[in-house]
C-alpha positions as CSV (number, residue, x, y, z in Angstrom):
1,X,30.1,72.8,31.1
2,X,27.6,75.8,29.9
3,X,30.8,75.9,26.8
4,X,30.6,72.8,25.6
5,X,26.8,73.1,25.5
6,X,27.4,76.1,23.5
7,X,30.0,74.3,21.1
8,X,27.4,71.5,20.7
9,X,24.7,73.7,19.5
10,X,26.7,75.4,17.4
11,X,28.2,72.6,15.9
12,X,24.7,70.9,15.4
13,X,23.0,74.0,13.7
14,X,26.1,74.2,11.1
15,X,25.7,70.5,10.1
16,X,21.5,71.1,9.7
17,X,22.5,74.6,7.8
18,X,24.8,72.4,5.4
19,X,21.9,69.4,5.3
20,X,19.8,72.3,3.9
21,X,22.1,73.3,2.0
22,X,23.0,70.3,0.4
23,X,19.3,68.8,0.0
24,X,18.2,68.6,-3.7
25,X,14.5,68.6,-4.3
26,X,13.0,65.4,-6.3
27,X,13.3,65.5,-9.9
28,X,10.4,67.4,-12.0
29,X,10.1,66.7,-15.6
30,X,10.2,70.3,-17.6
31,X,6.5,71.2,-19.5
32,X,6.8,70.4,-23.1
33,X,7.9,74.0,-24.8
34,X,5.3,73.2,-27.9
35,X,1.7,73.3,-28.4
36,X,-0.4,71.1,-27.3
37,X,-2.4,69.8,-30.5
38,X,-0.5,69.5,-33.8
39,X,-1.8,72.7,-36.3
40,X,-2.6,70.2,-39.2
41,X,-5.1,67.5,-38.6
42,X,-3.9,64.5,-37.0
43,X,-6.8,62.6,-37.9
44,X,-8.4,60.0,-35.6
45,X,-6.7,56.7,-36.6
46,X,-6.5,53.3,-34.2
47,X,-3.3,52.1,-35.1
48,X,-0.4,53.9,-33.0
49,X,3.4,53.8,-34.6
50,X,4.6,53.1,-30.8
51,X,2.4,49.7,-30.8
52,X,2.7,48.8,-34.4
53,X,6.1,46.6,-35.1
54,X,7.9,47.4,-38.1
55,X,7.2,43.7,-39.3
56,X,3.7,44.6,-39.6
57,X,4.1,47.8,-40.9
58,X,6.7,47.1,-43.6
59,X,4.8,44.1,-45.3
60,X,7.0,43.9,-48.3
61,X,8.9,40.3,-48.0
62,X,12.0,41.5,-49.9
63,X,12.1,44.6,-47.4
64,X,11.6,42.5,-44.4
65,X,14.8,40.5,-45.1
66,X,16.9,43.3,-45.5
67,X,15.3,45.1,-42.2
68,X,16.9,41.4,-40.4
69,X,20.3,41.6,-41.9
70,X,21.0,45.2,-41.3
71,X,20.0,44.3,-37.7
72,X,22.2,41.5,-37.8
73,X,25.4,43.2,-39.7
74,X,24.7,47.2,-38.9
75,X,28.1,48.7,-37.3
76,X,26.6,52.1,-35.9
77,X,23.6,49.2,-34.0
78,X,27.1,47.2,-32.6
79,X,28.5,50.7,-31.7
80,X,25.5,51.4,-30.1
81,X,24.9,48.1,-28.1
82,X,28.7,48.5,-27.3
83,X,27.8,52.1,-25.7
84,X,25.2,50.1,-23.6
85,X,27.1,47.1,-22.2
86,X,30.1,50.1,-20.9
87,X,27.2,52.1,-19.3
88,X,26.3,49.0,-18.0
89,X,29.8,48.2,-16.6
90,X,29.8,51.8,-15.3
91,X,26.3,51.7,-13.6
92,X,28.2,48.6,-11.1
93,X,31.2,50.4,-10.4
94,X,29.4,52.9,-8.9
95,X,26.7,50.6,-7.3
96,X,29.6,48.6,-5.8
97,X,30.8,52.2,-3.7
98,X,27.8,51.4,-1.7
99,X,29.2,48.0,-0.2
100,X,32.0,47.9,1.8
101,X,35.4,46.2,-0.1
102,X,37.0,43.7,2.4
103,X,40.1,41.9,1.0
104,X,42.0,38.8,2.3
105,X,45.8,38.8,2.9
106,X,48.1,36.3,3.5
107,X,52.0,36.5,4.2
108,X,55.0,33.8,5.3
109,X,58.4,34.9,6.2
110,X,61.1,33.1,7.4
111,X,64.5,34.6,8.1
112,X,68.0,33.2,8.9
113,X,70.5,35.3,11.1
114,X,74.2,34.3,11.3
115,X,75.7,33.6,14.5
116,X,78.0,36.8,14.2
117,X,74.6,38.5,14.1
118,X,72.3,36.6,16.1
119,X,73.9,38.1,19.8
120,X,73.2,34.5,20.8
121,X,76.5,32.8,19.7
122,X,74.3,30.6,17.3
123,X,72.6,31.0,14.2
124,X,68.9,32.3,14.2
125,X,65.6,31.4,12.9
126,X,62.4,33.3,12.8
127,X,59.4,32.8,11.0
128,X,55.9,34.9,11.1
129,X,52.9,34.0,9.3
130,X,49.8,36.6,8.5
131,X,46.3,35.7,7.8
132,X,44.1,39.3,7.5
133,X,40.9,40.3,6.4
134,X,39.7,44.1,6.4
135,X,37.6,46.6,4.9
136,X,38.9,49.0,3.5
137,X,37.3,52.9,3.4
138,X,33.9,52.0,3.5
139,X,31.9,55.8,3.7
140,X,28.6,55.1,5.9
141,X,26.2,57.2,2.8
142,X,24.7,59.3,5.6
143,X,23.8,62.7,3.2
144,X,23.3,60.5,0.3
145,X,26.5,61.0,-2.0
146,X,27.2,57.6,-2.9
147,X,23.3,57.0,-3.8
148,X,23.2,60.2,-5.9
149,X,26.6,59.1,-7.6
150,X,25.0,55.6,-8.3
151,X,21.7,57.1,-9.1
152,X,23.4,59.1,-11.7
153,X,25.5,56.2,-13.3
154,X,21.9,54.2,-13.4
155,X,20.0,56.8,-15.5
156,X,23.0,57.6,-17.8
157,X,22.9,53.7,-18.4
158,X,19.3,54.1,-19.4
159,X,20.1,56.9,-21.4
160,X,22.8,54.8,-23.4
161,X,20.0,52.1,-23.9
162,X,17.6,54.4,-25.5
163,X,20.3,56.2,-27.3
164,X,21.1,52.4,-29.1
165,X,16.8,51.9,-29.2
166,X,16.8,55.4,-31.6
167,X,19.8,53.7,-33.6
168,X,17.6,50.6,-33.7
169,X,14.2,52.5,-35.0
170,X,17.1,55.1,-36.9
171,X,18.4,52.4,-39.0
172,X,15.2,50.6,-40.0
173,X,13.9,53.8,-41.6
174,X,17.2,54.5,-43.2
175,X,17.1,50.7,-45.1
176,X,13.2,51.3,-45.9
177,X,13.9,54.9,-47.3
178,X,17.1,53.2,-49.3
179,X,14.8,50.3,-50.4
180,X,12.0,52.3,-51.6
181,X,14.7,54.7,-53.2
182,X,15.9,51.2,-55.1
183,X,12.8,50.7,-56.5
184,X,11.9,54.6,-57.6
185,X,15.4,53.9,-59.8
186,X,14.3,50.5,-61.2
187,X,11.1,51.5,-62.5
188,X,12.1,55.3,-64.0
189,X,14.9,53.1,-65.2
190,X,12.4,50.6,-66.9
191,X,10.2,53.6,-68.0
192,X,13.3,55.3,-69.8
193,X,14.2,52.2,-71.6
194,X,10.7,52.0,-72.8
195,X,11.2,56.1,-73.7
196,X,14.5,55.1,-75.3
197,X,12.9,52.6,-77.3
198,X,10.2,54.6,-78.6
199,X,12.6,57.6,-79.4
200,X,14.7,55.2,-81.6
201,X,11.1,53.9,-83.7
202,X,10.3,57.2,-83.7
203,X,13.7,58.9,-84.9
204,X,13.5,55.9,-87.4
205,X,9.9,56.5,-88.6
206,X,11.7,60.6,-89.7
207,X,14.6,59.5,-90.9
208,X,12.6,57.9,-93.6
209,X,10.1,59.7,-93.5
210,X,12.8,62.8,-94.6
211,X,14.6,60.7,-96.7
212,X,11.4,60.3,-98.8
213,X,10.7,63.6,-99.0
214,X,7.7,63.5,-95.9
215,X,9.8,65.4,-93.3
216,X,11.8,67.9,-92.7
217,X,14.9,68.6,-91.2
218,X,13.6,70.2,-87.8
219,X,11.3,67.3,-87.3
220,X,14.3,65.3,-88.0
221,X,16.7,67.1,-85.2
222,X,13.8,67.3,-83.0
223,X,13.6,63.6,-83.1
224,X,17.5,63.2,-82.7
225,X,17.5,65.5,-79.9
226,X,14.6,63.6,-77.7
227,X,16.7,60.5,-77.9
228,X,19.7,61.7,-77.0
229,X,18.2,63.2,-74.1
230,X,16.2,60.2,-73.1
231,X,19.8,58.5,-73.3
232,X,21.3,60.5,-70.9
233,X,18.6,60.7,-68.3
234,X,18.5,56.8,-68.5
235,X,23.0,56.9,-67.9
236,X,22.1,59.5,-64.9
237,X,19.4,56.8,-63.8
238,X,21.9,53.5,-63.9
239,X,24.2,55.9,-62.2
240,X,21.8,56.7,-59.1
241,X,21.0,53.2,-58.8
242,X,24.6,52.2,-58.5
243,X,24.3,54.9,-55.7
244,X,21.0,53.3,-54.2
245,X,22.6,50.2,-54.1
246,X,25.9,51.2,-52.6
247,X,24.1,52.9,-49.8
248,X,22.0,50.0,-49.3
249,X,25.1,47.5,-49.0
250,X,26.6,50.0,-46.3
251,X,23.5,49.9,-43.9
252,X,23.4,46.6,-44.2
253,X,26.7,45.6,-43.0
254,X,28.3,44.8,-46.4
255,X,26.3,41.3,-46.1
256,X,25.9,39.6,-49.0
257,X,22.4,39.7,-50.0
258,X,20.2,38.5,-53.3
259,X,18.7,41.5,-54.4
260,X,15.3,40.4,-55.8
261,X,12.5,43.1,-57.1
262,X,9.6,42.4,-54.6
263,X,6.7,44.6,-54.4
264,X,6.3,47.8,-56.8
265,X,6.3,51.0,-54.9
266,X,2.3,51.3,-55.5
267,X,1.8,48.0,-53.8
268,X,3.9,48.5,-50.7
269,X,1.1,48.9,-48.6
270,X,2.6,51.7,-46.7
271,X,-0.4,54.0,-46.6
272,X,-1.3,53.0,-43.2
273,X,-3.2,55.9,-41.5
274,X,-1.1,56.4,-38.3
275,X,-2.9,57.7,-35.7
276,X,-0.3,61.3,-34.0
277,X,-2.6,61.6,-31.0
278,X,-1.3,64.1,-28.5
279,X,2.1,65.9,-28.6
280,X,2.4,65.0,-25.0
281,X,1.3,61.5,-25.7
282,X,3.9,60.6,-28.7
283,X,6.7,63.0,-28.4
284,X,7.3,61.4,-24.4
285,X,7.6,58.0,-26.5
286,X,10.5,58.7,-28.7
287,X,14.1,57.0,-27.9
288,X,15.6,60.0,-28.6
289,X,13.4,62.2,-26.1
290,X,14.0,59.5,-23.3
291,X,17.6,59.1,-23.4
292,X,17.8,63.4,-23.3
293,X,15.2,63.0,-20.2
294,X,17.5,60.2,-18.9
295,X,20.6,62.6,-19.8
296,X,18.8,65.3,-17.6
297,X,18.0,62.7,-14.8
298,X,21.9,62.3,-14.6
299,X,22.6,65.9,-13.9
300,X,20.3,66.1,-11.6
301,X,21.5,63.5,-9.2
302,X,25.0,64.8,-10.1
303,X,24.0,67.9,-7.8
304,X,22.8,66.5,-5.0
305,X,26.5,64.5,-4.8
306,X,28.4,67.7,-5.3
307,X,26.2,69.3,-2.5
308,X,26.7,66.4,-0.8
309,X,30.3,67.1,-0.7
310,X,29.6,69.8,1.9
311,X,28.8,67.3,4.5
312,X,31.0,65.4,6.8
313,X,32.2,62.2,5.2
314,X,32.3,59.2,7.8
315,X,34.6,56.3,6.6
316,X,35.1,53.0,8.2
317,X,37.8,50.8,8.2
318,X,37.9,47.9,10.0
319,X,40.5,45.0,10.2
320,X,40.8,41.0,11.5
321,X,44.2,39.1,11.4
322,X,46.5,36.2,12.8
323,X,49.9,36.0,13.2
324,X,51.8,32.8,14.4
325,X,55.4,31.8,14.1
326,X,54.4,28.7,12.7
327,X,51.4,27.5,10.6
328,X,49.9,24.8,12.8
329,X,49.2,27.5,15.5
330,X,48.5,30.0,13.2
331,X,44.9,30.0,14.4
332,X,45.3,30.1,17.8
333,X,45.1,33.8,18.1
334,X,44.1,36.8,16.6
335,X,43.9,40.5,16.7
336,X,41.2,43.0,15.1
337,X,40.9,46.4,15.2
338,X,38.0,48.8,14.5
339,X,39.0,52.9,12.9
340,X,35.9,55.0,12.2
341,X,37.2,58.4,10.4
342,X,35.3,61.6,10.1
343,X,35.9,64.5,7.8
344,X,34.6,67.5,7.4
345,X,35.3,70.6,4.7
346,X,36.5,73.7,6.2
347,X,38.4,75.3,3.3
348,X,39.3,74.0,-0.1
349,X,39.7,77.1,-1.9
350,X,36.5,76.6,-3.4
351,X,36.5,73.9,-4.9
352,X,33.9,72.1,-3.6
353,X,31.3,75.0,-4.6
354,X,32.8,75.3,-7.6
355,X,31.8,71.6,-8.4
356,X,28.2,72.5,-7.6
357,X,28.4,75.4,-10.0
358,X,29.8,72.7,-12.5
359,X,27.0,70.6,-12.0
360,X,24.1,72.8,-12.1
361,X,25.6,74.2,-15.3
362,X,26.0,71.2,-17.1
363,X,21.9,70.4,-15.5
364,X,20.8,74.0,-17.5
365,X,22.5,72.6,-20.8
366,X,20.9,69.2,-20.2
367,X,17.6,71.5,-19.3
368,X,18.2,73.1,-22.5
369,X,19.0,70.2,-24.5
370,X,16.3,67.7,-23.4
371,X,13.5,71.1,-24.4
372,X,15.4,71.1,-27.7
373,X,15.2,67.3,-28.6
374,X,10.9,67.6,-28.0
375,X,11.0,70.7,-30.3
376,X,12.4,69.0,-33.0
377,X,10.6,66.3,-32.5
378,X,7.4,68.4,-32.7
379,X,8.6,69.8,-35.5
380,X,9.3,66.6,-37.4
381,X,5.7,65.5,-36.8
382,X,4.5,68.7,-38.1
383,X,5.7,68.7,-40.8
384,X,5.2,65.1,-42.2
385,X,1.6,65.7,-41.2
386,X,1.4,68.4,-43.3
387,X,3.1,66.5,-46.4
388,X,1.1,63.3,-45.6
389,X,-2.0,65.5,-46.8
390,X,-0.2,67.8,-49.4
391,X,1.5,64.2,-51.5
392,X,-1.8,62.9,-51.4
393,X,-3.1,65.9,-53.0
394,X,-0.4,66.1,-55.3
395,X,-0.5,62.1,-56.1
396,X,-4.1,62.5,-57.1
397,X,-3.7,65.4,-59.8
398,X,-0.3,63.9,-61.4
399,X,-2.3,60.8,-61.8
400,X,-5.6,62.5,-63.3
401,X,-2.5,64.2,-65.6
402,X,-0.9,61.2,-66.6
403,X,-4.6,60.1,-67.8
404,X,-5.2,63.1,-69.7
405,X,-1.4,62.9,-71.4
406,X,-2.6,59.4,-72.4
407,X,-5.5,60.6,-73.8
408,X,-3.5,63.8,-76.2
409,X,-1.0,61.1,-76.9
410,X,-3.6,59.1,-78.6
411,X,-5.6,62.4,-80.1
412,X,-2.0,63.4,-81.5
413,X,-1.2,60.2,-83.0
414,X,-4.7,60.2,-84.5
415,X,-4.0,64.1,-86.2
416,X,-0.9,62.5,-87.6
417,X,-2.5,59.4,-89.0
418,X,-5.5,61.2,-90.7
419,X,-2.6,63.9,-92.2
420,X,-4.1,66.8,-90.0
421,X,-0.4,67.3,-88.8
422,X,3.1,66.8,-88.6
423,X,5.1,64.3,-86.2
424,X,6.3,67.1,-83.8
425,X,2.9,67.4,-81.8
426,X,3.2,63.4,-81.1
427,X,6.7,63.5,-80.2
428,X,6.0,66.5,-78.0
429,X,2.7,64.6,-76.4
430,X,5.1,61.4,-75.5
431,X,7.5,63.9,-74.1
432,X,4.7,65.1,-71.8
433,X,3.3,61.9,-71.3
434,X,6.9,60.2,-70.0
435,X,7.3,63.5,-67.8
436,X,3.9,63.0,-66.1
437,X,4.8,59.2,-65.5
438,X,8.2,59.8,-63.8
439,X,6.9,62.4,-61.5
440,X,4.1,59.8,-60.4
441,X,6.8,57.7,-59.8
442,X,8.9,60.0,-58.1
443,X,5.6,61.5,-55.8
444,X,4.8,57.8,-55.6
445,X,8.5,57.5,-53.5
446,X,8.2,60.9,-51.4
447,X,4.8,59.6,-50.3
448,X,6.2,56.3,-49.3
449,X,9.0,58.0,-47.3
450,X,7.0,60.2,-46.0
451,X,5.2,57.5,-44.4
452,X,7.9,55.9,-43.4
453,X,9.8,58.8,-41.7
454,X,6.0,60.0,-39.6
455,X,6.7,56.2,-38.6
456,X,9.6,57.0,-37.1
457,X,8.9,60.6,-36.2
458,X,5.7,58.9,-34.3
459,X,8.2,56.5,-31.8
460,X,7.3,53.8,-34.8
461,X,7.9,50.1,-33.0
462,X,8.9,52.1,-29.8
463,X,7.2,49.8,-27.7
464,X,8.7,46.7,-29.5
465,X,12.2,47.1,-29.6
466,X,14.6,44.7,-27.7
């Protein structure tokens, strides 16, 4: 008697020594690894990207239609949404383990012995008829296995869904940034025809200006050589906008669209001061950041299953049938029968520790991961903080420049009308002048995307997206 007490404690302490064992602590979300204010100014703005959808941020009609049809037509968004409806599919396959599976069978037979066989001197006739329900290896979740399992297949599903909700945010940057790109192309593209134009009046204006004796030759090649020049950058220009276009066509689907010039990039209205708040506050918001928290989630519940699979596993199968030689009394009588299984792991080889080993690796790469994603994510901020204020800055003195190049243009022309001097200082102040007006179109476009892209660094329509 006194030994089977003994075998009884013993046996209990080694099942609490593998419950401790086993037992995972909650989940704890890592500390952000970045600082905790942004080192430029983040300024103290109301509206939030997260809250702001990307209707009312991008106001530009033309753009707003394209933003819908890429939604519409966008292959990487389908892949995406695909990704989410098979983690979906996934997340109730494992969610079904928790229920038991009963199945229904049912079986006729009806056999014919010869009388040669029979032993009976006459032919024989048997029939049976099954009718049987049973569960089949249901495993009672005692240690929590199954839930960990499931558990892990419901975060990873969430991770898939705010993997497709950074493709959503992803792409309507990329069609802005390839819009506003359009636009920089069809306005340097209008400004070099204008520059073409003017180099052809002006090479015209030398050439008989030189064949009368007022000009010379280097005036003359001078001229020759701005327009040929101004020709080319205007072939490289139809060439990038072929490009523009191309790119455009691809994020949105190849759908057929009407390409109509809407809004000007100085009248896009995408100056919006966004207000960054807290790195804690914004970076927590991104898709990208959730789905690597949801990622890490996963592995974490995938250890508490492989500890799990220390513990005795208990297994019920239960069964319920009839059996009649004939179908009108095939519900007379029955039989059922009731086999609860335990089993417990004594020696593998190792491979059940060697799955927890698995697990909590793959948990210090998610670990590892998920820190990364809010680094770059701080990082991205950063920086298009820091350029927000530095294209401003630069916007400002390229447009108090292209002012003053109007103004020598007009001083140089006057020289040359009073006879004061030759033709080269006006064709060098319109060279000036047509430089200082392309690279206020071209800041003009990295301010815009800059404001886009802190949109989107920012968790931009976060809130919003279905």
């Amino acid at each position: 008697m006194g030994l089977d007490v003994s075998w009884k404690f013993v046996f209990a302490a080694s099942v609490s020594l593998l419950v401790a064992c086993a037992s995972t602590q909650d989940f704890v979300r890592p500390e952000l690894p970045v600082p905790k204010q942004w080192a430029s100014s983040a300024g103290d703005f109301e509206a939030a990207a997260s809250k702001t959808h990307w209707s009312a941020f991008f106001t530009d009609p033309q753009l707003q239609s394209l933003i819908e049809l890429a939604l519409a037509n966008n292959r990487d968004l389908r892949i995406a949404a695909g990704r989410v409806q098979e983690a979906r599919a996934q997340f109730g396959m494992a969610r079904a383990d928790l229920l038991p599976t009963v199945n229904a069978m049912g079986s006729g037979n009806v056999t014919r012995t010869s009388s040669d066989l029979s032993g009976i001197g006459a032919p024989l006739t048997s029939r049976r008829f099954d009718l049987s329900m049973s569960g089949v290896s249901y495993e009672i979740d005692f240690w929590g296995r199954v839930a960990s399992l499931n558990e892990a297949a419901r975060v990873s599903y969430l991770a898939s869904e705010e993997s497709r909700r950074s493709v959503y945010l992803s792409l309507i940057s990329d069609v802005a940034l390839s819009y506003l790109n359009l636009l920089q192309y069809i306005e340097l593209i209008a400004d070099e025809q204008a520059s073409v134009a003017l180099r052809e009046h002006s090479l015209l204006l030398i050439q008989k200006g030189f064949e009368a004796g007022a000009a010379n030759d280097f005036e003359y090649q001078q001229a020759r050589s701005l327009l040929e020049s101004a020709q080319a950058t205007l072939a490289s220009y139809d060439y990038q906008l072929s490009v523009a276009r191309n790119r455009l066509n691809f994020l949105l689907g190849n759908a057929p669209f009407d390409f109509k010039l809407g809004a000007r990039l100085d009248q896009q209205g995408l100056e919006k001061p966004l207000s960054a708040g807290l790195p804690a506050e914004v970076l927590l918001l991104r898709p990208d950041v959730l789905a690597a928290e949801q990622r890490l989630r996963a592995t974490h519940a995938n250890i508490a299953a492989a500890r799990a699979a220390f513990l005795p596993k208990v297994m019920l199968t239960a069964s319920l049938g009839l059996a009649s030689q004939g179908l009108a009394s095939l519900f007379s009588g029955g039989a059922w029968a009731f086999q609860p299984l335990i089993t417990m792991p004594l020696f593998d080889g190792g491979r059940t520790a060697a799955g927890v080993d698995l697990a909590e690796a793959r948990k210090l790469i998610a670990v590892a991961e998920y820190e990364r994603s809010i680094q770059v994510a701080f990082r991205e901020v950063a920086d298009l903080l820091a350029s927000r204020q530095s294209l401003a800055r630069q916007l400002e003195a390229v447009r108090i420049g292209v002012q003053a190049q109007s103004r020598r243009l007009e001083i140089a022309q006057g020289r040359f009308d009073a006879g004061a001097s030759g033709y080269l200082e006006v064709l060098e102040a319109q060279r000036e002048l047509i430089g200082a007006q392309q690279m206020a179109v071209q800041l003009r476009r990295a301010q815009l995307e800059s404001n886009v892209q802190l949109y989107k660094a920012l968790g931009g329509g976060s809130g919003s997206v279905q």
